[in-house]
Every structure is written in C-alpha cells, then in structure tokens.
C-alpha positions in Angstrom: 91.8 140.0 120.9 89.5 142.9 121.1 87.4 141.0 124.1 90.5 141.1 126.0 91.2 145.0 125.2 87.6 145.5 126.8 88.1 143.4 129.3 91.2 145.4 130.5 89.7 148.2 129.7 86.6 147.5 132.3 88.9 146.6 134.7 90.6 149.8 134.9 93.0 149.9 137.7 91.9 146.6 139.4 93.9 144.8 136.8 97.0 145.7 138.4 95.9 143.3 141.5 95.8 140.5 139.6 98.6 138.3 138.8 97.3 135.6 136.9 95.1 134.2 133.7 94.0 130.8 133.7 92.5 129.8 130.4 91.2 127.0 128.4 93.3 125.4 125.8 90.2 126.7 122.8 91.9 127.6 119.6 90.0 131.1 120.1 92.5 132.1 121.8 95.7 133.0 120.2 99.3 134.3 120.9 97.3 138.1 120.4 94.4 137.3 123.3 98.2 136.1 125.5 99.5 139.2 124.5 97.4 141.6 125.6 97.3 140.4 129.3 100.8 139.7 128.8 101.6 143.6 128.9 99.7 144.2 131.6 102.5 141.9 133.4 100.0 138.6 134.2 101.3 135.2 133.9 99.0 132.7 131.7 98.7 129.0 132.3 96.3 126.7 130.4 93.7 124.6 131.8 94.7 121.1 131.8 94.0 118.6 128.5 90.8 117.0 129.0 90.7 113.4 127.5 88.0 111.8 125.2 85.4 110.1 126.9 
C-alpha cells in the first residue's frame, strides 16, 4: 500500500489525467493497494488469468 501512496504522491497533479489501472492478478496486491487509486477516482481491471504451461 505505501508504494501506491508514493506513486500518487510522484504523480502529483498528473494523476488526475489518468483514468485507469491495469494490474496483474499477484497476491501483492490487496483490496488496500485498489483502494488507494480507488480515491483518486481510477477504475482497476486485472490482467487476464494466464494458464499453466
């Protein structure tokens, strides 16, 4: 959670132009990571499953 506080935080203002967070399904990240670009009004969608090889 805190890399996504700095990483709003370095974005400063420009984080208002973006709209969306596309992310990869890692248990890393957690409802608080979604949360945090959640309140700066940016919709997250997953990267898809990736199957066994």
């Amino acid at each position: 959670m805190q890399q996504a506080r700095n990483l709003t935080a370095d974005l400063g203002i420009r984080i208002e132009s973006l709209r969306f967070l596309l992310r990869d399904r890692d248990g890393t990240y957690g409802e608080a990571f979604d949360a945090v670009f959640r309140a700066e009004e940016m919709e997250i969608f997953e990267s898809a499953p990736r199957l066994p090889a």
